[in-house]
C-alpha positions as CSV (number, residue, x, y, z in Angstrom):
1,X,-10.0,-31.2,5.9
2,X,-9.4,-27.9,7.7
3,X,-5.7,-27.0,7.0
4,X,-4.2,-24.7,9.7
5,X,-3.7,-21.1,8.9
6,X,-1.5,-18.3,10.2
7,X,0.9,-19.1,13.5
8,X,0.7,-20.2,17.2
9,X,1.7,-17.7,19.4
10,X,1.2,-19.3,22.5
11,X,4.0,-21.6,21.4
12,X,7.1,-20.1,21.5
13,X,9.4,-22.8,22.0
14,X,12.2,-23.9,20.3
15,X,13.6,-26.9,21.1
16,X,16.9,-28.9,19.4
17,X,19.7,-31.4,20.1
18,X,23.2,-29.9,20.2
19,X,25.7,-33.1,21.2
20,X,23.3,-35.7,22.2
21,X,22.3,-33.3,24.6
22,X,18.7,-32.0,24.4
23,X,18.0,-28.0,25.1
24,X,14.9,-25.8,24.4
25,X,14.3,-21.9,24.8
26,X,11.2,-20.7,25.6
27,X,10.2,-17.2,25.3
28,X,9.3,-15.4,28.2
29,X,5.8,-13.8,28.8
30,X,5.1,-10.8,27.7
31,X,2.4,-7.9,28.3
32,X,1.2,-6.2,24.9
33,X,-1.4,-3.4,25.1
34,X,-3.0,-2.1,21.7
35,X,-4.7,0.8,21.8
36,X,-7.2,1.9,18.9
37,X,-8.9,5.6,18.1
38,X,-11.4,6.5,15.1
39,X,-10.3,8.7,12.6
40,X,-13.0,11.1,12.1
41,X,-11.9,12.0,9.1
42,X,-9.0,10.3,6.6
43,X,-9.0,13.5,4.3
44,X,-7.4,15.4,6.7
45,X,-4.6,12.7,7.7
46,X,-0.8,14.5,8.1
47,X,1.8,12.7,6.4
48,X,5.7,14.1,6.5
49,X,5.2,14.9,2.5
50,X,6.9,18.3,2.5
51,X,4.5,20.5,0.6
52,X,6.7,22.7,-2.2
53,X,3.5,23.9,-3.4
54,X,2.0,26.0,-1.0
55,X,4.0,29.3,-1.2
56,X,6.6,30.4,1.8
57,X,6.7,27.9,4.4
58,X,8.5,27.5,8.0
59,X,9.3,24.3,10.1
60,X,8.4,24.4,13.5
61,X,9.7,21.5,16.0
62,X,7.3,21.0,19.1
63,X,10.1,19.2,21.9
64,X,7.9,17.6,24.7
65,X,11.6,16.5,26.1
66,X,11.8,20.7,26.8
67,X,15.1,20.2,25.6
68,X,16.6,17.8,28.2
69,X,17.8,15.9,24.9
70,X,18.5,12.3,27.0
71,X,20.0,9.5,24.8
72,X,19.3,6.9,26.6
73,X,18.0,3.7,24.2
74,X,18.5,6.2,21.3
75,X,19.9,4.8,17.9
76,X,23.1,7.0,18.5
77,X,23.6,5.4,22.0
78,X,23.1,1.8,20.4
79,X,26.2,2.6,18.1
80,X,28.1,4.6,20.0
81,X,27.8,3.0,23.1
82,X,27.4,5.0,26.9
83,X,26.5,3.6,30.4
84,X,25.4,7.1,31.6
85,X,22.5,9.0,29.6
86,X,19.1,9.0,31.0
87,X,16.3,8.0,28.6
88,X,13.7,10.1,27.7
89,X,10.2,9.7,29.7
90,X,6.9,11.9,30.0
91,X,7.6,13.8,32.6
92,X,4.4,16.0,32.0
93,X,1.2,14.0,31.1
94,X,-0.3,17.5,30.7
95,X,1.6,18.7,28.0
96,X,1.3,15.5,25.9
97,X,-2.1,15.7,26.1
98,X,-2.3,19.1,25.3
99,X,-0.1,18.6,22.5
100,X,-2.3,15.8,20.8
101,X,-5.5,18.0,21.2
102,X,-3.9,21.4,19.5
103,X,-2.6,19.2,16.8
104,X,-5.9,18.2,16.0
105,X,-7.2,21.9,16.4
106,X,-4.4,22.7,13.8
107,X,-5.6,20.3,11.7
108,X,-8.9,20.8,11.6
109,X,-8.1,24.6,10.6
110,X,-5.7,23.7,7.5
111,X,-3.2,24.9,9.1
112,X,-0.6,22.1,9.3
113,X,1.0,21.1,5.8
114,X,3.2,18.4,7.0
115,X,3.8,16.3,10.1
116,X,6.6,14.1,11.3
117,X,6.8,12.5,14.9
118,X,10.5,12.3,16.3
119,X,11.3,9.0,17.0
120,X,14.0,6.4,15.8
121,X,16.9,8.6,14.7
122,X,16.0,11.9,16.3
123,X,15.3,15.4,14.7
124,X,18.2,14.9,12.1
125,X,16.1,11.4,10.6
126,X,12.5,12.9,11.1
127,X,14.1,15.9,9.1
128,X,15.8,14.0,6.7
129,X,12.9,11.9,5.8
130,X,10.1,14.9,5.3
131,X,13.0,16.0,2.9
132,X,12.6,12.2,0.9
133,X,9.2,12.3,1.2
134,X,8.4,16.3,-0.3
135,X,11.7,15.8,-2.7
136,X,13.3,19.3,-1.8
137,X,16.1,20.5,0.0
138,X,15.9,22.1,3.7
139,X,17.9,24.5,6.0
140,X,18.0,24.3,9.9
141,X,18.6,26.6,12.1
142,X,19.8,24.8,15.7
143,X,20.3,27.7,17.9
144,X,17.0,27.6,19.7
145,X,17.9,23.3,20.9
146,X,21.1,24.3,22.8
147,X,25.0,24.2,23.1
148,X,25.1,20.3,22.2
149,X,24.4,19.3,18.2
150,X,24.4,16.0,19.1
151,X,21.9,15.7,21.6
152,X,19.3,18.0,19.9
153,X,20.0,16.3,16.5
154,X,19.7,12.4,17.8
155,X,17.7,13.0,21.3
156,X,14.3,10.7,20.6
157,X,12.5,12.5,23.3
158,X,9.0,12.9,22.2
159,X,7.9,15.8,19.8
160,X,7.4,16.4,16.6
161,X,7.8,18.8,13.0
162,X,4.9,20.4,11.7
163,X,5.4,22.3,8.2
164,X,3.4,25.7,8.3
165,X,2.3,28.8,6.0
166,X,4.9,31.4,7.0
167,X,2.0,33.3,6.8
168,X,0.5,31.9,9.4
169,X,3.0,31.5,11.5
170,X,2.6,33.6,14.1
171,X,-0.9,31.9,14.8
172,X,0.2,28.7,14.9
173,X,3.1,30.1,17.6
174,X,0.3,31.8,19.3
175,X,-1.9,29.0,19.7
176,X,0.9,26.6,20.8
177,X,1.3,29.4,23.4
178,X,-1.8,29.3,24.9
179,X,-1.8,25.3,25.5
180,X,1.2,25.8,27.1
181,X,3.8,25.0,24.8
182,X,5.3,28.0,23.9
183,X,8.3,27.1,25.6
184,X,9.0,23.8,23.9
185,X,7.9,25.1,20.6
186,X,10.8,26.7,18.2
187,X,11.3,27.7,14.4
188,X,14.2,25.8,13.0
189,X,14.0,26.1,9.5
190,X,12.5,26.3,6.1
191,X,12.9,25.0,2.3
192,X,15.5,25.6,0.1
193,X,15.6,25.1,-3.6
194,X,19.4,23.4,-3.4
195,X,17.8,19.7,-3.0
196,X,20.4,19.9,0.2
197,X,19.8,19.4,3.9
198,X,21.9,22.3,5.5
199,X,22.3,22.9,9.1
200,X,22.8,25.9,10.7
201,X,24.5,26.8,14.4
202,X,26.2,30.0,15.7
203,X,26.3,31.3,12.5
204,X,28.1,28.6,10.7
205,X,27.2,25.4,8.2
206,X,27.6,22.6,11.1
207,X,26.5,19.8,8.3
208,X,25.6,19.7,4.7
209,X,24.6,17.0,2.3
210,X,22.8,16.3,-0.7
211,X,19.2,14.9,-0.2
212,X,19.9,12.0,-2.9
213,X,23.4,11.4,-1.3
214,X,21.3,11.0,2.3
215,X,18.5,9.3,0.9
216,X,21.1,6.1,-0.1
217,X,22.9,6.3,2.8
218,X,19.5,6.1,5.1
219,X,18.3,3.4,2.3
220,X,21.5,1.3,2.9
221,X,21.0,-0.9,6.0
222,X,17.4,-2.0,4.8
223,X,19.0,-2.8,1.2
224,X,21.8,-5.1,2.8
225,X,19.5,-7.0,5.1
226,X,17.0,-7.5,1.9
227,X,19.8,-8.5,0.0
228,X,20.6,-11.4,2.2
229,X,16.7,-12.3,2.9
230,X,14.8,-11.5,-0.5
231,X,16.1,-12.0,-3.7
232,X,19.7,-9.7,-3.8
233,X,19.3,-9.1,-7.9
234,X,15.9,-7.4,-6.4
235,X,17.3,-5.6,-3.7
236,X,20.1,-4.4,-6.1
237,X,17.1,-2.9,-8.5
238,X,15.5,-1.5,-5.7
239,X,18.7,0.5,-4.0
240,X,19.5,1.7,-7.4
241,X,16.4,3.9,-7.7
242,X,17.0,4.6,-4.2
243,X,16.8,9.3,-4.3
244,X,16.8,8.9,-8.2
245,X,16.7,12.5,-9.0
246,X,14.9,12.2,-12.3
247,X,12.3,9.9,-10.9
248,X,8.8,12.0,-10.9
249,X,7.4,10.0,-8.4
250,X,3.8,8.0,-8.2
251,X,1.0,9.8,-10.4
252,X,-1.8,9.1,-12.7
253,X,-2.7,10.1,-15.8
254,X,-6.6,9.0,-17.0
255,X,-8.3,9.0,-19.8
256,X,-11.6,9.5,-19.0
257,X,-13.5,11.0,-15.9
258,X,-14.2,9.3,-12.9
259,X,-17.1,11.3,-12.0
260,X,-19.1,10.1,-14.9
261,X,-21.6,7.4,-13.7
262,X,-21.8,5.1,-16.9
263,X,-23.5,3.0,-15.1
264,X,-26.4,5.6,-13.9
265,X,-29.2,5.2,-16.6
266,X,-29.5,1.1,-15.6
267,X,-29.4,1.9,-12.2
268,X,-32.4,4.4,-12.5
269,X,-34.6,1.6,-13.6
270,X,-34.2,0.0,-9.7
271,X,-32.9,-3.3,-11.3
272,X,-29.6,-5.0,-9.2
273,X,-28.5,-7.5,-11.1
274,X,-27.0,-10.3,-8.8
275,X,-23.5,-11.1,-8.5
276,X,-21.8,-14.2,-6.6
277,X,-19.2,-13.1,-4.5
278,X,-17.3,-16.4,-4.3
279,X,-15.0,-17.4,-1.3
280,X,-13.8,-20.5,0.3
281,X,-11.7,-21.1,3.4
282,X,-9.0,-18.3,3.9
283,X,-10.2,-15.9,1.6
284,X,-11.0,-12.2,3.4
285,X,-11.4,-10.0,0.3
286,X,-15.4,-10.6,-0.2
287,X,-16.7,-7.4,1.8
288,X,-14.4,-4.9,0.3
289,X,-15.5,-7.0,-3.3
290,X,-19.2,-6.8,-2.2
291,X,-19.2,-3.5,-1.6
292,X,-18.1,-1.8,-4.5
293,X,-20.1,-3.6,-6.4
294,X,-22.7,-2.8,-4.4
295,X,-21.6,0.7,-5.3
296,X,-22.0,0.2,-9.1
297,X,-25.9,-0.9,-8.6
298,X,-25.5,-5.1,-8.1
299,X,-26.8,-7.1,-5.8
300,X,-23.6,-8.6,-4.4
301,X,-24.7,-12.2,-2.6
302,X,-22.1,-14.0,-0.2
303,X,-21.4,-17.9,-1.6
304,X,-18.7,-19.8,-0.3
305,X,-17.3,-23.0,-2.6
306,X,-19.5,-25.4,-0.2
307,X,-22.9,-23.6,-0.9
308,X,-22.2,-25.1,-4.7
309,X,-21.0,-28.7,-3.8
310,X,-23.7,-29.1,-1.5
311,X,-26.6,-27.6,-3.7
312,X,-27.8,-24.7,-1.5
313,X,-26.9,-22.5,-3.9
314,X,-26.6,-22.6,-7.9
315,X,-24.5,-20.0,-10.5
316,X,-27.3,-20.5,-12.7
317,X,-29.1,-17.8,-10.4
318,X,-26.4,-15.2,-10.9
319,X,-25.9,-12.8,-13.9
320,X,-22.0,-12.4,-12.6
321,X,-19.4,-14.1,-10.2
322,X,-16.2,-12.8,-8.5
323,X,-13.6,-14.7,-6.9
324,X,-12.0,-12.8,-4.0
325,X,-8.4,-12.4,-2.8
326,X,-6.8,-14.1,0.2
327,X,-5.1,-17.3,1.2
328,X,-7.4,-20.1,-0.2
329,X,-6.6,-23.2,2.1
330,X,-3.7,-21.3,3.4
331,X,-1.6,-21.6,-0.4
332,X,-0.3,-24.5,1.3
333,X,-1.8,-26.0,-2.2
334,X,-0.4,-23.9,-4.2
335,X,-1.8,-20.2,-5.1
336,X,-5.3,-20.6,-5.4
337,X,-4.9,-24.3,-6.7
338,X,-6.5,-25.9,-3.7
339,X,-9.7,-24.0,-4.6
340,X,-9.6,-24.7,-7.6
341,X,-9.3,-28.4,-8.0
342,X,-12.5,-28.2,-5.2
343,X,-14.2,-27.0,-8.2
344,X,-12.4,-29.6,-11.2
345,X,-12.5,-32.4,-8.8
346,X,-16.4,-32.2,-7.8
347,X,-18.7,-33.3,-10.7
348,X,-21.8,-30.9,-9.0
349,X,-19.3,-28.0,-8.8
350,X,-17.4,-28.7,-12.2
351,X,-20.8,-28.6,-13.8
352,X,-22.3,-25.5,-12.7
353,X,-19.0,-23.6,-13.4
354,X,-18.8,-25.1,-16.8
355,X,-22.5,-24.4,-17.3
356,X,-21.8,-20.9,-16.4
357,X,-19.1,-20.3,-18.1
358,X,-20.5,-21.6,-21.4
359,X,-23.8,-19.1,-21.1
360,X,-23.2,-15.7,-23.7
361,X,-24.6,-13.6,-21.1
362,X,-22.8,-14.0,-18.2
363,X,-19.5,-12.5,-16.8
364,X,-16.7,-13.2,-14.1
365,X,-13.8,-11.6,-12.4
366,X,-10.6,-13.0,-10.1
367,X,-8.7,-10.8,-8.2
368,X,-5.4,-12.1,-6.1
369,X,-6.3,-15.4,-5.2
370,X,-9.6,-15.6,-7.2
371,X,-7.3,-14.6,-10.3
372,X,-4.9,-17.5,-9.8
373,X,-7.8,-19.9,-8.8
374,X,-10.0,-18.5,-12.3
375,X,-6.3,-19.3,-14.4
376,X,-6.6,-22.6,-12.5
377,X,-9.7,-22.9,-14.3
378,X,-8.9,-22.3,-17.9
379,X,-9.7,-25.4,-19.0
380,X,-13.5,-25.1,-18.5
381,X,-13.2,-20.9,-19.6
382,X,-13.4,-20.7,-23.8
383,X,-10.6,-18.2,-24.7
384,X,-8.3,-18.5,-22.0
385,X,-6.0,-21.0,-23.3
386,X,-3.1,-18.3,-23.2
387,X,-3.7,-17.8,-19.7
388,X,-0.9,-18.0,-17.3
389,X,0.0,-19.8,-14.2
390,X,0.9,-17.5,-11.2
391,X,4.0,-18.8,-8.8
392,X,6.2,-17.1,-6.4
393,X,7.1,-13.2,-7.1
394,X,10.5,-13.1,-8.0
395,X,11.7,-11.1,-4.8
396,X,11.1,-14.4,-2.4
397,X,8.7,-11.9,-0.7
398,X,4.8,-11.1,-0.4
399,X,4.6,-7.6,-1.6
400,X,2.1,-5.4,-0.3
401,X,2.6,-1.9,-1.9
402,X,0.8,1.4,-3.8
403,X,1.8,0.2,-7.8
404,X,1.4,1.9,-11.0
405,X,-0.1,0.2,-13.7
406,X,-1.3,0.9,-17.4
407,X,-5.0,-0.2,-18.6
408,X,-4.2,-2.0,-22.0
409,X,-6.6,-1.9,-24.8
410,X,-8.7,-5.1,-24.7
411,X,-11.9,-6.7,-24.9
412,X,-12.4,-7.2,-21.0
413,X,-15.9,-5.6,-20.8
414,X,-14.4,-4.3,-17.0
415,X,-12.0,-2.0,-18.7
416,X,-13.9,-0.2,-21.8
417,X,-13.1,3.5,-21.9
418,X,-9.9,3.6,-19.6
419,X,-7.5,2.2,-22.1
420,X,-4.2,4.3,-22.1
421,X,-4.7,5.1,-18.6
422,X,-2.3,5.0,-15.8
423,X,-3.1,4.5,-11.9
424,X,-2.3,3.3,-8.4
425,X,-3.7,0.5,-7.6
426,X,-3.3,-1.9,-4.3
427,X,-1.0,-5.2,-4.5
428,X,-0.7,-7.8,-1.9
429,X,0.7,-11.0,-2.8
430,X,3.8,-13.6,-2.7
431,X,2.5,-15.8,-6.1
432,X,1.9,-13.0,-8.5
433,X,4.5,-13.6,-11.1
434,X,2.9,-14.8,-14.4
435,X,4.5,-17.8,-15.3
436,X,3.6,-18.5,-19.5
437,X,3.6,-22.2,-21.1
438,X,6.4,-21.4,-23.4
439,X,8.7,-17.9,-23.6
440,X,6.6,-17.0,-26.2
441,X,3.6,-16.6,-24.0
442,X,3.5,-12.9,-22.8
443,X,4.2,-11.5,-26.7
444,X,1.6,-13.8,-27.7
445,X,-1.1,-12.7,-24.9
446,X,-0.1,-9.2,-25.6
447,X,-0.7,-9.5,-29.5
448,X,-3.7,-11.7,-29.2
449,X,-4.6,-8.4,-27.4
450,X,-5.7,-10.3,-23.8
451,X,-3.8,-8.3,-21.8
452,X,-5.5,-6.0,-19.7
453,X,-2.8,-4.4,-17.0
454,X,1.1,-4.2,-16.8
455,X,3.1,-2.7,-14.4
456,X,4.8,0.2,-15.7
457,X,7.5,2.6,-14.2
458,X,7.0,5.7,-12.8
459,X,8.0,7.2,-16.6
460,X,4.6,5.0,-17.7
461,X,7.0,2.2,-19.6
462,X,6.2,-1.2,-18.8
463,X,8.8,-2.4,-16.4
464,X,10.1,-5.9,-15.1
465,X,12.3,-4.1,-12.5
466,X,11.6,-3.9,-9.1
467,X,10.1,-2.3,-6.9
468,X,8.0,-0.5,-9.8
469,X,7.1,-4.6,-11.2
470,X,6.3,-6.1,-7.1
471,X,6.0,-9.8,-8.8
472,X,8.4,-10.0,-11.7
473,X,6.1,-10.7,-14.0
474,X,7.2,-11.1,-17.6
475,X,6.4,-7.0,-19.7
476,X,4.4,-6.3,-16.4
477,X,1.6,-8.1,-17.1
478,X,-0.7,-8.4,-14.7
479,X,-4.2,-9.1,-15.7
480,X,-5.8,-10.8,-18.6
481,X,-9.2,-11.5,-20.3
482,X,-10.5,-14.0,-22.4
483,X,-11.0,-13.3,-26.3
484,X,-14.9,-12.4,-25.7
485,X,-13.6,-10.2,-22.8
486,X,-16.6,-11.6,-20.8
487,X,-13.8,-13.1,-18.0
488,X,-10.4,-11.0,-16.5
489,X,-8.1,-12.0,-13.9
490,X,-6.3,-9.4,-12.1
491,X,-3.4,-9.7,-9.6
492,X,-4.0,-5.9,-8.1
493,X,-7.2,-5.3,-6.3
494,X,-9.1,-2.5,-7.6
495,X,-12.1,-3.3,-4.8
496,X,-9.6,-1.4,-2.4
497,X,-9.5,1.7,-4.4
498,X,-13.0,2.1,-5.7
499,X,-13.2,5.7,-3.4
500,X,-10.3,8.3,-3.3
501,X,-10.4,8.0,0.6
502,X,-9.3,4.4,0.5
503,X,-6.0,5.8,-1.2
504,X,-2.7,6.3,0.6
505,X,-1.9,8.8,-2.0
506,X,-3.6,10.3,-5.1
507,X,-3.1,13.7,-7.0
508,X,-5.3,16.3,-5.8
509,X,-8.7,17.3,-7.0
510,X,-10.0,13.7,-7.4
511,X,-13.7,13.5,-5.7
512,X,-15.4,11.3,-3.8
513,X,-14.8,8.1,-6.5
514,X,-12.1,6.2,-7.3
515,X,-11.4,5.5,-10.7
516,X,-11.4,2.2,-10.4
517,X,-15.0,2.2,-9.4
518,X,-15.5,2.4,-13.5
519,X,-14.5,-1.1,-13.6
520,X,-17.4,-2.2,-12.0
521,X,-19.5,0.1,-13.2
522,X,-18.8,-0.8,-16.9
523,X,-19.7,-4.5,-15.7
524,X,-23.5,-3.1,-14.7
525,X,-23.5,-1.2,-18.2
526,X,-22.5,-4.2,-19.9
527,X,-25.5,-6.0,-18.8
528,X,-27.7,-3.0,-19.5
């Protein structure tokens, strides 16, 4: 049975009975273009971090509007109502263009440090969110954008902020200059160590605020529409931390080195063990699986569920399996549970997973989906019995997010030699939240020493609150092993970060691997 997946978009109708009296609304049609470019290079990707690390710096403010400042359509017009501005346009194709390529000249030249288009909000919210974003205070100067404050500061003509060496300055101005820009291109300000947005006009403070004081204010009208949608304890936890100023912020902290190839000497001898990388209807995590590890020296083989029933294919020819992430039958089945009774409910398939499962020399992984389909599986798995089931996160939301977690000392053979260490890792689920058999079930897990990740905060305690725990998992505990440590289950998917340039954000100085490519590589060493 093929279970429908995902949403029609062709059928936007809604139709009801109001009275006796029957009505529909159908959406109009619409026109959407989407336009796509290659990134040559994610290394050199901008983002509006505010760099407080690279000596003197200046902000510079490129205005493509050359300073007409229309409000027309702009978040200050929507609260403050006005029937007569204009709204901004490209009035000069030329200099949008030319503004694209010098950005990319910039950039190419390390030259930029920071980067933030103005858009929704205007100057004062692109400036106010590099400030969030860097955690450091900043002083405008407004002089250069006109008469007006308001127009300049909430104007969402196109243009953008660039953070630049001081230094280098005068080259950046230059080159601006000669792309024709010079004229739309002005300094308006710099860091200052106060943690306060101050700006500056005709010699006077025009506005003043505390960055953490800002930061809950901008955070406010996201946390009261969560709070009615998600789960409002959740939204609570999440506003709280909202410009904490003694929160240090996403970082790592490893314990070994993620250059070191463990797995190198097996490789040399040209054997690739073969792994099944397992996936049935809905899953869409098996290239990302195959390939890293396809990076640690397997041969990674594509089997759906079906290959097994039907015979095509047998586990018996594999040294590994991996069950991917996704939506397995859609989770209208519960997460992961429809794959899994496809497995406990066909005697061929039951077999050669119980058959596998039994053999000393064999290993498995489930990550996301294939982790709540594997728990779904306990029964046929020898040391799993304190296993959990995993059911909706405790925010009512899927969470798709950058979270910190801490590698617990156990005997998962994926995890050997990274125990104590703390790192980003990719989360994207709504049934994450580990749900025990009785409320002794985490302590237990966690004594019986089966444990193998928990969420911790950004302090490195393990943490139930949100956002820092995306699932509300009991402790943080997100991934497990059996007692021979030949099988884990993992909610987080370390397949997405097994190279630094799959990262959103990571401390500098990493190389080309991730160090989550030493999971898999411990699982070719194990083999040997």
């Amino acid at each position: 049975i093929a279970i429908p997946v995902g949403k029609d978009s062709l059928s936007m109708k809604t139709v009801w009975e109001e009275g006796g009296e029957h009505k529909s609304v159908v959406a109009p049609l619409s026109l959407i273009i989407s336009a796509f470019a290659p990134v040559q290079d994610v290394r050199r990707t901008l983002t509006p971090q505010l760099r407080t690390d690279r000596g003197d710096t200046d902000l510079l403010l490129i205005d493509l509007g050359c300073g007409k400042n229309r409000l027309g359509g702009s978040t200050l017009a929507q609260v403050y109502p006005r029937d007569d501005d204009e709204t901004p346009d490209v009035d000069a194709p030329e200099k949008l263009k030319a503004f694209f390529t010098v950005i990319q000249e910039l950039n190419a030249a390390g030259r930029l440090l920071a980067y933030h288009d103005r858009s929704d909000g205007g100057l004062l919210a692109t400036l106010a969110e590099m400030m969030f974003a860097g955690g450091c205070g900043v002083t405008v100067l407004l002089d250069d954008l006109g008469e007006e404050l308001l127009p300049a500061l909430f104007t969402e003509e196109l243009g953008a902020v660039v953070q630049v060496r001081t230094a280098e300055r005068s080259t950046v101005l230059a080159r601006l200059a000669a792309t024709g820009l010079g004229e739309c291109s002005h300094l308006i300000g710099t860091l200052n160590p106060h943690d306060r947005l101050i700006l500056c006009h005709a010699g006077e403070v025009a506005f003043a605020a505390d960055r953490v004081e800002l930061r809950r204010v901008w955070s406010e009208t996201s946390y009261r529409m969560q709070a009615l949608r998600d789960d409002p304890e959740c939204a609570h936890e999440a506003f709280g931390g909202a410009g904490d100023p003694g929160d240090p912020g996403l970082q790592a902290s490893l314990t070994f080195d993620p250059a070191a190839d463990v797995a190198a000497p097996y490789i040399a001898n040209g054997e690739r063990p073969r792994i099944a990388v397992l996936r049935e209807q809905g899953v869409n995590g098996q290239i990302e699986m195959a390939a890293a590890f396809d990076r640690a020296g397997f041969a990674a083989v594509d089997i759906h569920t079906s290959d097994l029933i039907a015979g095509r294919a047998t586990l018996a020819d594999f040294q590994g399996i991996v069950a991917c992430g996704g939506f397995s039958y859609g989770d209208v089945l519960g997460a992961g549970e429809g794959w899994a009774k496809s497995i406990l409910f066909n005697a061929r398939a039951r077999d050669e997973f119980a058959a596998f499962f039994a053999r000393p020399d064999r290993f498995g992984l489930g990550v996301c989906n294939g982790c709540q389909m594997l728990s779904n599986l306990h029964e046929l798995i020898a040391g799993t019995e304190l296993w959990p089931h995993f059911v909706r996160n405790r925010v009512e939301q899927f969470e798709a997010r950058l979270s910190l977690v801490e590698v617990v000392s156990s005997p998962s053979l994926f995890l050997q030699g990274m125990e104590g260490s703390r790192l980003p890792i990719a989360v994207a689920h709504g049934e994450g939240r580990a749900e025990f058999r009785d409320a002794s079930g985490p302590e237990t897990a966690l004594a019986a020493g089966l444990v193998t990740l928990r969420f911790v905060d950004h302090a490195g305690l393990p943490t139930e609150h949100y956002p820092t725990n995306p699932n509300g998992s009991p402790g943080g505990i997100t991934g497990l092993c059996s007692h021979d440590g030949r099988f884990t289950i993992m909610m987080p998917h370390p397949e997405r970060l097994f190279r630094t340039v799959q990262y959103s954000w990571h401390p500098d100085g990493w190389g080309e691997d991730g160090p989550w490519l030493r999971l898999f590589r411990n699982a070719r060493r194990w083999l040997g």
